[in-house]
N, C-alpha and C positions, 0 to 999 in steps of 0.2 A: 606319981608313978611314972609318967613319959616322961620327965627330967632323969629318974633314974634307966629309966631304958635307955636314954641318950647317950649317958656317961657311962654307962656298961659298953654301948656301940661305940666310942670313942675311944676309950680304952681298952678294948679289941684294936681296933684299926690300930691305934698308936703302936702295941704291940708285934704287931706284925710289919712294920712299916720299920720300925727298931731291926727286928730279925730280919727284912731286907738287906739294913746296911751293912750290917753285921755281914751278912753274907757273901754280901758284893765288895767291903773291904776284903777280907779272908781270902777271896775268890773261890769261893765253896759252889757244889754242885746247886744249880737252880733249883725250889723245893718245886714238885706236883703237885700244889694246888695249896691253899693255906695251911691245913694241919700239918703238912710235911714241913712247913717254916719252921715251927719250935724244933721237930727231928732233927733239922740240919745243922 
């Protein structure tokens, strides 16, 4: 069960780390705070 809670945390972070780059290529508006990252 904590390896899957790992890889769920992992793959969060990856994901948001993804819609960073994305965003700072684009030059899109900074998100407020994680959930605003998918938004932007």
């Amino acid at each position: 069960m904590a390896a899957a809670k790992y890889f769920l945390i992992v793959g969060i972070e990856s994901a948001i780390d993804l819609c960073n780059h994305v965003i700072s290529k684009n030059r899109l508006r900074p998100p407020e705070d994680y959930a605003d990252t998918f938004l932007v």
